[in-house]
Chimera marker file (.cmm) of the C-alpha trace (Angstrom):
<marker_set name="trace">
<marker id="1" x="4.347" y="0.425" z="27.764" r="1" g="1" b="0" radius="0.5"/>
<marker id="2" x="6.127" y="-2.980" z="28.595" r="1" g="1" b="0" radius="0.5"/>
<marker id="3" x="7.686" y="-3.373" z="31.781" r="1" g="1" b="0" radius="0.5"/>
<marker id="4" x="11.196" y="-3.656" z="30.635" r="1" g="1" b="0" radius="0.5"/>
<marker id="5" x="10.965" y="-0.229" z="28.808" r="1" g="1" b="0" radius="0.5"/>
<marker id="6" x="9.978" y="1.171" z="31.902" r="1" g="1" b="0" radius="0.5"/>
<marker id="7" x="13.167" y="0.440" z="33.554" r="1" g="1" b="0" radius="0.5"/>
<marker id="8" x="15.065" y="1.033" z="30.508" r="1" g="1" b="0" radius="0.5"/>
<marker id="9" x="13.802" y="4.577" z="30.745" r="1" g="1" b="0" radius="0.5"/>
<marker id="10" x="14.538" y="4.646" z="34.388" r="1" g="1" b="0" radius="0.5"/>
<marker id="11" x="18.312" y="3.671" z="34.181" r="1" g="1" b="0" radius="0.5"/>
<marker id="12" x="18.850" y="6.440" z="31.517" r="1" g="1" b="0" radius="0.5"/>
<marker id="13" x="17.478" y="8.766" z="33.198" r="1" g="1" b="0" radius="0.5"/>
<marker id="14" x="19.586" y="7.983" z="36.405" r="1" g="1" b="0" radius="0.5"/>
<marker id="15" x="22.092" y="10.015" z="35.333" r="1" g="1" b="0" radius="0.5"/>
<marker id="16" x="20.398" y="12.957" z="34.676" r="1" g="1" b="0" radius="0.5"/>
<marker id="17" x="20.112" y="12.763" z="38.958" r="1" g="1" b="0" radius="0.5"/>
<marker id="18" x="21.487" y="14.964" z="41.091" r="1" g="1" b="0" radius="0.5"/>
<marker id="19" x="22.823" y="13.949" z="45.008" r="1" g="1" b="0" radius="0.5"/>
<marker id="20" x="23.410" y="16.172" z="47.706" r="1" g="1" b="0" radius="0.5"/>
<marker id="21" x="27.053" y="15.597" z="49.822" r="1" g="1" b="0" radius="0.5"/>
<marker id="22" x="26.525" y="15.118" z="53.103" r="1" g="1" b="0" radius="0.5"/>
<marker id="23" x="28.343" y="18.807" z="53.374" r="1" g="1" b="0" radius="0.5"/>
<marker id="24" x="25.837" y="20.317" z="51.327" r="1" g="1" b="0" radius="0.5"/>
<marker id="25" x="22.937" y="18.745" z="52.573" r="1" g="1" b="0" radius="0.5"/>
<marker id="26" x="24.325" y="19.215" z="56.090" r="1" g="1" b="0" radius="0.5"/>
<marker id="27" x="24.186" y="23.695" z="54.869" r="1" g="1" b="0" radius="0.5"/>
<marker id="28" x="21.098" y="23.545" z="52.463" r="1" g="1" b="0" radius="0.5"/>
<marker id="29" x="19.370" y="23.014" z="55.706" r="1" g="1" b="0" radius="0.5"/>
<marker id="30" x="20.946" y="25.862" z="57.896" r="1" g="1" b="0" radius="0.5"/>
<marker id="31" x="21.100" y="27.994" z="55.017" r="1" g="1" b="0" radius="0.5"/>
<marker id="32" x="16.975" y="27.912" z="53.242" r="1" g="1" b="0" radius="0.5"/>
<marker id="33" x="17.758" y="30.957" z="51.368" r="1" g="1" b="0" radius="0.5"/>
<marker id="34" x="20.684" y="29.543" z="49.474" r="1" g="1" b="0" radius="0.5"/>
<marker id="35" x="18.696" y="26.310" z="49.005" r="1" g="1" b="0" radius="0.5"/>
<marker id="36" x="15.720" y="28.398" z="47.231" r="1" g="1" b="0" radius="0.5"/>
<marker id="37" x="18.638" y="30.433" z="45.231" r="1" g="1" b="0" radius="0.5"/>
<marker id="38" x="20.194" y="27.387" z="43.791" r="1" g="1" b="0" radius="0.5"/>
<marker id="39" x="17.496" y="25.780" z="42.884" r="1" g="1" b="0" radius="0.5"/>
<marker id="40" x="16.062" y="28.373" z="40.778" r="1" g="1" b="0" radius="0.5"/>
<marker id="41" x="19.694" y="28.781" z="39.051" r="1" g="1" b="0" radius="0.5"/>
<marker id="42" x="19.169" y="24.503" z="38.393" r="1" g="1" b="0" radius="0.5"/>
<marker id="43" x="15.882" y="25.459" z="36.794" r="1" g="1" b="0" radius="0.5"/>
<marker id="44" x="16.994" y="27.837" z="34.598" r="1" g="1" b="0" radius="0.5"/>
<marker id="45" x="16.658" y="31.185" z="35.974" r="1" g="1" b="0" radius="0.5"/>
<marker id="46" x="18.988" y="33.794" z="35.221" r="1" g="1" b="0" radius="0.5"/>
<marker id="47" x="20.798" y="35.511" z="38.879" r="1" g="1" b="0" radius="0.5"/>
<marker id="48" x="18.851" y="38.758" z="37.307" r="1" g="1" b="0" radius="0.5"/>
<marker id="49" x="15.306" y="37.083" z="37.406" r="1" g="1" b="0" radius="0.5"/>
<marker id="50" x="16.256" y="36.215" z="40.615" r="1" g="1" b="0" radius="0.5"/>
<marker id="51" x="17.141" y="39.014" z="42.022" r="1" g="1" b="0" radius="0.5"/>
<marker id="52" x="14.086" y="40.634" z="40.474" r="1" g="1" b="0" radius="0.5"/>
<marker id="53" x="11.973" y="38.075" z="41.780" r="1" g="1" b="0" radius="0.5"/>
<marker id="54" x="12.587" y="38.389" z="45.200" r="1" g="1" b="0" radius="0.5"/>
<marker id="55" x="14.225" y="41.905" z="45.511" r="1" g="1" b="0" radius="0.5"/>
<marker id="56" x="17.847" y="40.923" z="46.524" r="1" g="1" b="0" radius="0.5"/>
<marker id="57" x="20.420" y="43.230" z="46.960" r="1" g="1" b="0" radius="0.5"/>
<marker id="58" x="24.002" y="42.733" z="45.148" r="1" g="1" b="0" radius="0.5"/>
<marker id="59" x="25.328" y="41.893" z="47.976" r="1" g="1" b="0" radius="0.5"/>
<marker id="60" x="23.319" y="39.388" z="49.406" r="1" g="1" b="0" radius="0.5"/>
<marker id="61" x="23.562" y="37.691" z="46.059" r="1" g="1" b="0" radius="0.5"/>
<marker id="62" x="27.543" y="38.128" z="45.989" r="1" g="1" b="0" radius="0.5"/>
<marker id="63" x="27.473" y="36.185" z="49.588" r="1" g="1" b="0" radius="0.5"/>
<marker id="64" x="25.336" y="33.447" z="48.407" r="1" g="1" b="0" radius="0.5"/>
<marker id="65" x="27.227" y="33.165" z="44.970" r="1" g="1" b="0" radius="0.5"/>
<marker id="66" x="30.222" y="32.747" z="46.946" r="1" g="1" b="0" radius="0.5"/>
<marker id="67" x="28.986" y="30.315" z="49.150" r="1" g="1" b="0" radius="0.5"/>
<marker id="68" x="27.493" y="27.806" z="46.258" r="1" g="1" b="0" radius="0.5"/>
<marker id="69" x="30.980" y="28.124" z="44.961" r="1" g="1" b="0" radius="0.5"/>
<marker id="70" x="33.274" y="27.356" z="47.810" r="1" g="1" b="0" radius="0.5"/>
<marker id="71" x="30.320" y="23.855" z="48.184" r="1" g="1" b="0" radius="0.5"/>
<marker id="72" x="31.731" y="23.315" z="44.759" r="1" g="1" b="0" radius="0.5"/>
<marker id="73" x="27.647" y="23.564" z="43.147" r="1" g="1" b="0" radius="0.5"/>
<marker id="74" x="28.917" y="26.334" z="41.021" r="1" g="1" b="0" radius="0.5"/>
<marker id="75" x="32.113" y="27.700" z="39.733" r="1" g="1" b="0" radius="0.5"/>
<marker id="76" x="32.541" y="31.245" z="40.324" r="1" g="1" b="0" radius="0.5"/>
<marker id="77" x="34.592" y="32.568" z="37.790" r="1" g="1" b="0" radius="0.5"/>
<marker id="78" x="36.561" y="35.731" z="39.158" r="1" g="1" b="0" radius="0.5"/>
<marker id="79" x="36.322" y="37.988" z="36.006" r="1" g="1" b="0" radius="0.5"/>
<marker id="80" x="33.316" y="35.882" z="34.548" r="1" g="1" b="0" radius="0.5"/>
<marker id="81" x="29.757" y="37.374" z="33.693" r="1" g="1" b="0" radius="0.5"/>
<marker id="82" x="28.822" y="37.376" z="37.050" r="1" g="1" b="0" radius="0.5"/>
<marker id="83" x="32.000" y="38.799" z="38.421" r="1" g="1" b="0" radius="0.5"/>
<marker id="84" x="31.768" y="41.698" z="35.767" r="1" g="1" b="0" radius="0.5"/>
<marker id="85" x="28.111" y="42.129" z="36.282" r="1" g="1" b="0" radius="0.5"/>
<marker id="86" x="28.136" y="42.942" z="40.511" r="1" g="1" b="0" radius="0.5"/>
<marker id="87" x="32.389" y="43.905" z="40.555" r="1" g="1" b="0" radius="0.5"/>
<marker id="88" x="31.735" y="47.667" z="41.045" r="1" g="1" b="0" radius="0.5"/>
<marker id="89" x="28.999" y="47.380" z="43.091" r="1" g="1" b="0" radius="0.5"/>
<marker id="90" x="30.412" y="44.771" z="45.695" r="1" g="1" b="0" radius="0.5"/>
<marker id="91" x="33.370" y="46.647" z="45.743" r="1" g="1" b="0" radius="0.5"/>
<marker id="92" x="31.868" y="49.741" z="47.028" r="1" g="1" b="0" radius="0.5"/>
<marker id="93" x="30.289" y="48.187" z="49.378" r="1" g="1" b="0" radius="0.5"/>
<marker id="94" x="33.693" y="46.635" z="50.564" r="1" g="1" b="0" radius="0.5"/>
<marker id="95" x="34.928" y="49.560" z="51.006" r="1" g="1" b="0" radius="0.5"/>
<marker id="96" x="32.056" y="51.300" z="52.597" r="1" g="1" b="0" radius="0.5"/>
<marker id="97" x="32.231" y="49.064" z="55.264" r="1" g="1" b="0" radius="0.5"/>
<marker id="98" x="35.747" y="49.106" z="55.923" r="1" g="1" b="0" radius="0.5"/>
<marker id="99" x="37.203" y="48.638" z="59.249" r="1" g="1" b="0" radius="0.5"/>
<marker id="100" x="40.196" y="51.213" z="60.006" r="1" g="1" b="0" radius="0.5"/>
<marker id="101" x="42.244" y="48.863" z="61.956" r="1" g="1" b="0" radius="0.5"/>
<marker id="102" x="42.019" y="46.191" z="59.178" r="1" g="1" b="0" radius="0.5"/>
<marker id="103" x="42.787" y="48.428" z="56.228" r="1" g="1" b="0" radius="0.5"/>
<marker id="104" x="46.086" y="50.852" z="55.808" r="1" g="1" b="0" radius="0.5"/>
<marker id="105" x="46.301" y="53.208" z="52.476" r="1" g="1" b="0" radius="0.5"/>
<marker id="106" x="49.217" y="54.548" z="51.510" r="1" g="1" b="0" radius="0.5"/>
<marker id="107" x="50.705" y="57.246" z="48.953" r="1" g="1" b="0" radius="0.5"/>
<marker id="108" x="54.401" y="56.809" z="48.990" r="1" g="1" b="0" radius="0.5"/>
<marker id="109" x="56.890" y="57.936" z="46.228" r="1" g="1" b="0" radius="0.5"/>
<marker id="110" x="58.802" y="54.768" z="44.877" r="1" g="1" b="0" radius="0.5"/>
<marker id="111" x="61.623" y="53.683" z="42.555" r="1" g="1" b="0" radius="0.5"/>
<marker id="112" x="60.721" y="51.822" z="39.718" r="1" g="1" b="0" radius="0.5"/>
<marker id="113" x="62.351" y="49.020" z="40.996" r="1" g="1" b="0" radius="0.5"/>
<marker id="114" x="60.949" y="48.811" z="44.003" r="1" g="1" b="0" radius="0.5"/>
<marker id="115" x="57.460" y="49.072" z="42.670" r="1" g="1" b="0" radius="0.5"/>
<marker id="116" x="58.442" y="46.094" z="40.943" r="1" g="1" b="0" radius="0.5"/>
<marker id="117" x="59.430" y="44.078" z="43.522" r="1" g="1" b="0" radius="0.5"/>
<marker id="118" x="56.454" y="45.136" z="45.580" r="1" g="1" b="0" radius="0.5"/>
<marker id="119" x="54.088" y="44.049" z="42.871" r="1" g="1" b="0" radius="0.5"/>
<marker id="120" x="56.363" y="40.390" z="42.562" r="1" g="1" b="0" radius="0.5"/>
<marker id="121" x="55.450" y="40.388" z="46.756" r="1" g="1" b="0" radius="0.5"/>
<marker id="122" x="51.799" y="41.349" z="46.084" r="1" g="1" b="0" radius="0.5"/>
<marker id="123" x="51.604" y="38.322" z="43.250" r="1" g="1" b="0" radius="0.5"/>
<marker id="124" x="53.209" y="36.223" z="45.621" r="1" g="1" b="0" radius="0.5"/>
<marker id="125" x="50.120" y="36.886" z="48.189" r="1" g="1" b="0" radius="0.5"/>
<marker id="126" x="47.334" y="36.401" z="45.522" r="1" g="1" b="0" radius="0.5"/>
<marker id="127" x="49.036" y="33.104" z="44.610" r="1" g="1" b="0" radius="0.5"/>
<marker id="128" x="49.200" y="32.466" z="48.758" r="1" g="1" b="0" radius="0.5"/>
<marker id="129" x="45.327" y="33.575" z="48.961" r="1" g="1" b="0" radius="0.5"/>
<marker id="130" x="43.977" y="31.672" z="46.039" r="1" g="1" b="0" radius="0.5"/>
<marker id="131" x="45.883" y="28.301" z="47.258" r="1" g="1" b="0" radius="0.5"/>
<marker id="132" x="44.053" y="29.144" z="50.706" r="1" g="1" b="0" radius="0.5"/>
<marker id="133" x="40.640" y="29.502" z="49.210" r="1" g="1" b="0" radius="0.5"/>
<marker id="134" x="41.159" y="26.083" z="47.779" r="1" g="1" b="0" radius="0.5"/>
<marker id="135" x="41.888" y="24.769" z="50.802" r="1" g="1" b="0" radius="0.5"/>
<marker id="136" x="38.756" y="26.616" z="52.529" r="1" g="1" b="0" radius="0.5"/>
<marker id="137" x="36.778" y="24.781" z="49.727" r="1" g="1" b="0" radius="0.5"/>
<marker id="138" x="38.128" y="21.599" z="51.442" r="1" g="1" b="0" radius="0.5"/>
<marker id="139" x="36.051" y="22.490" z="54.936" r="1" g="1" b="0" radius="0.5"/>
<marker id="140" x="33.354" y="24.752" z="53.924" r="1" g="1" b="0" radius="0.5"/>
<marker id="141" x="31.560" y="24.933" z="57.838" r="1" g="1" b="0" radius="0.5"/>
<marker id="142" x="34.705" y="26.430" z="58.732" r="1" g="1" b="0" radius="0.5"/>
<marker id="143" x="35.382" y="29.004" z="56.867" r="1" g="1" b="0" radius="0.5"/>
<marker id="144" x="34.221" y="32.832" z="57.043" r="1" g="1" b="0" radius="0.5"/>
<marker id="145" x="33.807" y="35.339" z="53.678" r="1" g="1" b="0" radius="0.5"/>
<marker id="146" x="36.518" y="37.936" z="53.711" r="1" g="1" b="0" radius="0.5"/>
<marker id="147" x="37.416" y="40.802" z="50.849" r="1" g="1" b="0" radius="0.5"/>
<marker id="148" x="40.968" y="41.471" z="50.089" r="1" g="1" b="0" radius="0.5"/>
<marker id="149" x="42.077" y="44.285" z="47.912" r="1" g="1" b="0" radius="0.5"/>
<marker id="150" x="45.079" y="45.500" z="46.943" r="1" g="1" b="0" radius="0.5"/>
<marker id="151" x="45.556" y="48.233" z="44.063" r="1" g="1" b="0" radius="0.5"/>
<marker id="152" x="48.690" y="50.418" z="42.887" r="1" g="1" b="0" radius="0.5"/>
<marker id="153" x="48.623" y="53.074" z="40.270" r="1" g="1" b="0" radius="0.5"/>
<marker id="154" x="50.291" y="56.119" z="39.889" r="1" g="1" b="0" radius="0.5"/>
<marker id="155" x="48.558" y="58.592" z="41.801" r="1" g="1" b="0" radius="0.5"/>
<marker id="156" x="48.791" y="62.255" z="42.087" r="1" g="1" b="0" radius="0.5"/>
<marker id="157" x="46.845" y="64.003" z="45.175" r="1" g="1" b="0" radius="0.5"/>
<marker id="158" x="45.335" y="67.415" z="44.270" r="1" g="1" b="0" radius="0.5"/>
<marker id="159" x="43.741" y="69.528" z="46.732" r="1" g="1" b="0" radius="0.5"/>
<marker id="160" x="42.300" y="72.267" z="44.101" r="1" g="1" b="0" radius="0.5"/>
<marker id="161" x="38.340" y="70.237" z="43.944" r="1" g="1" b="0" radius="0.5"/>
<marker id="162" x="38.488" y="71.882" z="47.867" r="1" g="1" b="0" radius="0.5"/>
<marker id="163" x="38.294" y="75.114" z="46.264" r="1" g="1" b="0" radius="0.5"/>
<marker id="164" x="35.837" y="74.921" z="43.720" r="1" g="1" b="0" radius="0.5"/>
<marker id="165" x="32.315" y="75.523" z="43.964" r="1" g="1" b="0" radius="0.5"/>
<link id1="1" id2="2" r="1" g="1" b="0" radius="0.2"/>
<link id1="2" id2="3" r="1" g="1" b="0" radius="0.2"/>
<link id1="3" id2="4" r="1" g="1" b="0" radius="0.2"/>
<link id1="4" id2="5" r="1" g="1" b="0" radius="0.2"/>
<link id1="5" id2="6" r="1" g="1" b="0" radius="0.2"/>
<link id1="6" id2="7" r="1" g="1" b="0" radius="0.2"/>
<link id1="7" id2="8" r="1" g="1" b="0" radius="0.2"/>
<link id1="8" id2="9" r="1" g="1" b="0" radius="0.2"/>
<link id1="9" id2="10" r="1" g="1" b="0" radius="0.2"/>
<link id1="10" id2="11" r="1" g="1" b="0" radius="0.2"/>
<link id1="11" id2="12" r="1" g="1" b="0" radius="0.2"/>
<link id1="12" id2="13" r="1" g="1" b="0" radius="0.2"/>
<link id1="13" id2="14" r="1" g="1" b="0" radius="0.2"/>
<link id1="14" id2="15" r="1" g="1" b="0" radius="0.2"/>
<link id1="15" id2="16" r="1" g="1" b="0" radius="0.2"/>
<link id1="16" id2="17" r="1" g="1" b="0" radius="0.2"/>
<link id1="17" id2="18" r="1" g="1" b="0" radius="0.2"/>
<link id1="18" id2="19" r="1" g="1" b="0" radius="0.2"/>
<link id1="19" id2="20" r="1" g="1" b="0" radius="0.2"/>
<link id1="20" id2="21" r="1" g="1" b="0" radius="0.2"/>
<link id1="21" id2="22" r="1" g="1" b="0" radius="0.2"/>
<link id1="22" id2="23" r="1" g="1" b="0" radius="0.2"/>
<link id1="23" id2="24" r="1" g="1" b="0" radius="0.2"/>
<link id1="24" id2="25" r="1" g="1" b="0" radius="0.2"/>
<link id1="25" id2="26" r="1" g="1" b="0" radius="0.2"/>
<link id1="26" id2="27" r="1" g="1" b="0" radius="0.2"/>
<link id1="27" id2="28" r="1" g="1" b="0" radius="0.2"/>
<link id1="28" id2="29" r="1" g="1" b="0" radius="0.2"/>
<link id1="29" id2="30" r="1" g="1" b="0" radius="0.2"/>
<link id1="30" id2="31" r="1" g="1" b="0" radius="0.2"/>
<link id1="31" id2="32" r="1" g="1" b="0" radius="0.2"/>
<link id1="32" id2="33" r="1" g="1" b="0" radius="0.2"/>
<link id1="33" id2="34" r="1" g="1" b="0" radius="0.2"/>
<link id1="34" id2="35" r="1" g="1" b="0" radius="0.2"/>
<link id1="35" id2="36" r="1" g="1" b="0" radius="0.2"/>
<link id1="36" id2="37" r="1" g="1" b="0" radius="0.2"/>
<link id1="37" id2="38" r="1" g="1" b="0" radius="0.2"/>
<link id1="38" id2="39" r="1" g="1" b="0" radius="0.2"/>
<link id1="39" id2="40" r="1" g="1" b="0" radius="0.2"/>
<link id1="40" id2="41" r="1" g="1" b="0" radius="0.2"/>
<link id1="41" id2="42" r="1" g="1" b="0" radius="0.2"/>
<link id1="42" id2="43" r="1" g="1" b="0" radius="0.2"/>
<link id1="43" id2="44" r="1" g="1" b="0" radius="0.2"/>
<link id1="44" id2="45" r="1" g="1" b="0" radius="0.2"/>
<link id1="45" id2="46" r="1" g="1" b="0" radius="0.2"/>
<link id1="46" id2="47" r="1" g="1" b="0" radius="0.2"/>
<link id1="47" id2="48" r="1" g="1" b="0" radius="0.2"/>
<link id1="48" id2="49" r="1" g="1" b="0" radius="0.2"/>
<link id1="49" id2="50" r="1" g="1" b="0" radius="0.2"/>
<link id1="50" id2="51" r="1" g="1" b="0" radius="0.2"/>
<link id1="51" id2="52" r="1" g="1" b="0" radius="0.2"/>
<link id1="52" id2="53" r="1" g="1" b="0" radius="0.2"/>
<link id1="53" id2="54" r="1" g="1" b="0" radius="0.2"/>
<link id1="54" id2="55" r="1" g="1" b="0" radius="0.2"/>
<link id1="55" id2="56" r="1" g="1" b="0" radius="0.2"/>
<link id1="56" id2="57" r="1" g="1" b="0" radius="0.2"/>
<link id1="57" id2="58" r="1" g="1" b="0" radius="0.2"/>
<link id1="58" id2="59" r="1" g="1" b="0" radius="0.2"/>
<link id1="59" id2="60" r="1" g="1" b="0" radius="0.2"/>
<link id1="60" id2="61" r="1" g="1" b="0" radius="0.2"/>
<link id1="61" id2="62" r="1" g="1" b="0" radius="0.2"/>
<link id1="62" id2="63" r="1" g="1" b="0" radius="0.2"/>
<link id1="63" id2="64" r="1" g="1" b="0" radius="0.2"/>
<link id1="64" id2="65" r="1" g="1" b="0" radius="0.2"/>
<link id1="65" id2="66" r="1" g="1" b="0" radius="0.2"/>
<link id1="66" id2="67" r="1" g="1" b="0" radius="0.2"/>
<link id1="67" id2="68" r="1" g="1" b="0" radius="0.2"/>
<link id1="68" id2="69" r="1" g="1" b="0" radius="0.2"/>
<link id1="69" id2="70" r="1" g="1" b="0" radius="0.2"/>
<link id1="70" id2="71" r="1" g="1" b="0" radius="0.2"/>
<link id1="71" id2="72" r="1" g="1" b="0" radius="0.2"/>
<link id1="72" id2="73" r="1" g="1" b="0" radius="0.2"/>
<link id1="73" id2="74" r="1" g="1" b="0" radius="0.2"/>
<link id1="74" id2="75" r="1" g="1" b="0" radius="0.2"/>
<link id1="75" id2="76" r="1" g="1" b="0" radius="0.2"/>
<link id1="76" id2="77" r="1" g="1" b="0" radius="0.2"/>
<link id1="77" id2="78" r="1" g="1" b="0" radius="0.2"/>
<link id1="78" id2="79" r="1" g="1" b="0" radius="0.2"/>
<link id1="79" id2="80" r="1" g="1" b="0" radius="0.2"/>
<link id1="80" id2="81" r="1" g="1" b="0" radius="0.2"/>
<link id1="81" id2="82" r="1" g="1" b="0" radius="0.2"/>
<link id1="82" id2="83" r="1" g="1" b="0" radius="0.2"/>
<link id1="83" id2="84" r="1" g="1" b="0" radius="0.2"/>
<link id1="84" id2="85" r="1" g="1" b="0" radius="0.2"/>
<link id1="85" id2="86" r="1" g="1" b="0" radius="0.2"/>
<link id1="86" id2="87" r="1" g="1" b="0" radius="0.2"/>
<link id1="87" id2="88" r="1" g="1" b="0" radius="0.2"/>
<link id1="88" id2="89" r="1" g="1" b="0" radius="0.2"/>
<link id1="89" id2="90" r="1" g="1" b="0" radius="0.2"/>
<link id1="90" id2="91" r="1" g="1" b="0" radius="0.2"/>
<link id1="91" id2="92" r="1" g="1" b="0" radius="0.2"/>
<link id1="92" id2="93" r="1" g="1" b="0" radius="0.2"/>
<link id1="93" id2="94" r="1" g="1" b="0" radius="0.2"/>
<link id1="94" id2="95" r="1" g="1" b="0" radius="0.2"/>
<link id1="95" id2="96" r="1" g="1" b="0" radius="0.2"/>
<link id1="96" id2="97" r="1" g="1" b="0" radius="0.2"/>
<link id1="97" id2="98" r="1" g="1" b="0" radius="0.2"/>
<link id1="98" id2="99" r="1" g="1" b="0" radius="0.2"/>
<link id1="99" id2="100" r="1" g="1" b="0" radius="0.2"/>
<link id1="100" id2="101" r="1" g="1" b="0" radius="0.2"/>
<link id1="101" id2="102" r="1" g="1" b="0" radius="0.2"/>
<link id1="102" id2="103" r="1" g="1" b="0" radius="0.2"/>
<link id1="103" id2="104" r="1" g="1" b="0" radius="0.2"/>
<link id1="104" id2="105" r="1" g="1" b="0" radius="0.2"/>
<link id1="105" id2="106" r="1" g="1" b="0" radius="0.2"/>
<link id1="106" id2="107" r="1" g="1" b="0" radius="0.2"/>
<link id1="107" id2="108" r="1" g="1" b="0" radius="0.2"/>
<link id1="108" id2="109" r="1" g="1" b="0" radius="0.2"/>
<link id1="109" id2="110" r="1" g="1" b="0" radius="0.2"/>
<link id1="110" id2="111" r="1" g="1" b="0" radius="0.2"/>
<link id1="111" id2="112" r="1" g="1" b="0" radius="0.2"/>
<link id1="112" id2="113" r="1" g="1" b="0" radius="0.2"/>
<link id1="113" id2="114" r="1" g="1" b="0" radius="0.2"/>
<link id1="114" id2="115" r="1" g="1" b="0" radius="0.2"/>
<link id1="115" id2="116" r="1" g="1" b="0" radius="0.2"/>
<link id1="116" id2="117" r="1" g="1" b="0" radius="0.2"/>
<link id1="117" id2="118" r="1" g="1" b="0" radius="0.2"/>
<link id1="118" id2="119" r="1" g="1" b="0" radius="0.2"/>
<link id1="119" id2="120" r="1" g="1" b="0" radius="0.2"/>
<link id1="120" id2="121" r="1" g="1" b="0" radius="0.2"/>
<link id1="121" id2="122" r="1" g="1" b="0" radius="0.2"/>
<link id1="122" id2="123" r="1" g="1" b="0" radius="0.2"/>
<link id1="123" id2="124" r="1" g="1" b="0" radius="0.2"/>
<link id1="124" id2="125" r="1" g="1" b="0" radius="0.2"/>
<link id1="125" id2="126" r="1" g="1" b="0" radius="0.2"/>
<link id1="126" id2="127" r="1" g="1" b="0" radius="0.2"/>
<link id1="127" id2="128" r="1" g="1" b="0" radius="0.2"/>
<link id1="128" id2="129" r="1" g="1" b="0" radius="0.2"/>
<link id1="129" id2="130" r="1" g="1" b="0" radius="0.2"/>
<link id1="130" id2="131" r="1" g="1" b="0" radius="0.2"/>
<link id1="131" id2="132" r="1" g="1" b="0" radius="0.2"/>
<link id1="132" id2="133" r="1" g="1" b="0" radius="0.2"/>
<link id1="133" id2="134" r="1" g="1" b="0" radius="0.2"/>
<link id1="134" id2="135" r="1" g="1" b="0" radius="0.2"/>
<link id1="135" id2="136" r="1" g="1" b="0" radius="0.2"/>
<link id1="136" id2="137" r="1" g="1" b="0" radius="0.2"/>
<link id1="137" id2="138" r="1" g="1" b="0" radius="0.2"/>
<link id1="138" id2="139" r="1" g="1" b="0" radius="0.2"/>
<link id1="139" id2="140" r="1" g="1" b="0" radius="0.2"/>
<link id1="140" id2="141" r="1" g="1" b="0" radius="0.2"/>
<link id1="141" id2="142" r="1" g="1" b="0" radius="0.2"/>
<link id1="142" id2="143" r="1" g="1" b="0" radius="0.2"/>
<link id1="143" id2="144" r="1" g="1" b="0" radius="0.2"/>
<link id1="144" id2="145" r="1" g="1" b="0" radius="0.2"/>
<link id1="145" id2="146" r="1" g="1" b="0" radius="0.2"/>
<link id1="146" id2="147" r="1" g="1" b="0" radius="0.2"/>
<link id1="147" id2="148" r="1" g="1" b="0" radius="0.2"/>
<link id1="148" id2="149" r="1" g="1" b="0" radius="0.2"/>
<link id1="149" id2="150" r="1" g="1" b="0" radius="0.2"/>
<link id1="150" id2="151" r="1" g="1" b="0" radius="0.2"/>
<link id1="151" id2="152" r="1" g="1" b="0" radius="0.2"/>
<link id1="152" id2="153" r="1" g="1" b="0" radius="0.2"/>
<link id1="153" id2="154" r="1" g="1" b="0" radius="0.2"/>
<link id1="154" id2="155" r="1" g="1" b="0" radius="0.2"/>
<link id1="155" id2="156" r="1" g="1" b="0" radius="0.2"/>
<link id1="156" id2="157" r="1" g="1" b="0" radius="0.2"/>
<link id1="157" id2="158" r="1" g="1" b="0" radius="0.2"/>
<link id1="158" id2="159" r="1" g="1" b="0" radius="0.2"/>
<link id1="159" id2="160" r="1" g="1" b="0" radius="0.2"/>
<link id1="160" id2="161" r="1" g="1" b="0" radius="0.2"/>
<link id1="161" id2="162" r="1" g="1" b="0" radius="0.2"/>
<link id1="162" id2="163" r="1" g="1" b="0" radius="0.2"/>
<link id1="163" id2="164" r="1" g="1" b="0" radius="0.2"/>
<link id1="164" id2="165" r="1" g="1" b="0" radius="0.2"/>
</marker_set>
């Protein structure tokens, strides 16, 4: 093959390159495990043949998905496949390891109307949250993982599973 169609090649294929941000490069090398994770997702493996391969738990695959995200290698759709696929069980393990003085549940008796301006308050806070997660994307060493979850439904307590067998 000629010279010239050797650098031909070269230049077209320069695009199909991928560079490291000084950020990323900076974590890939604190952070080996995430390094290995992403770069079987770049060479095609599914996050289930991954977790297979190497035994991960959901949760240590929910930390690392959320890290790749917030360096901006993936995008994390909240709701997406992935979302959908570990929701329930990163949830319960939210939940499971719930700190008391962090978390308050309630079961109040509201007016309509004030449920509705408690949910307005509540969207105002996910709006607050999700503009503060883009700016955590912005310094990545800086920032920590934290849950947040907020639900309301009508709820009626019933003691009568206590006396069941």
């Amino acid at each position: 093959m000629p010279l010239s169609e050797v650098f031909s090649l070269l230049e077209n294929n320069a695009g199909d390159q991928f560079q490291y941000t000084e950020i990323q490069e900076r974590f890939f090398s604190k952070n080996p495990d995430c390094l290995t994770f992403f770069d079987y997702l770049i060479r095609g493996y599914t996050v289930l043949k991954i977790r297979k391969k190497f035994s991960m738990k959901t949760l240590e695959i929910e930390k690392i998905l959320s890290k790749l995200d917030k360096l901006e290698l993936i995008d994390w759709i909240p709701g997406g496949p992935l979302a959908k696929k570990y929701r329930n069980a990163i949830l319960e393990s939210f939940i499971k390891g719930y700190d008391k003085k962090d978390t308050s549940f309630y079961l109040h008796d509201y007016l309509e109307e004030d449920l509705v301006k408690i949910r307005v308050k509540i969207n105002e806070l996910f709006d607050y949250l999700s503009r503060a997660n883009k700016r955590a994307k912005m310094s990545p060493e800086k920032t920590k993982s934290y849950g947040v979850y907020f639900s309301s439904k009508e709820f009626k307590w019933n003691m009568d599973h206590f006396l069941k067998k």
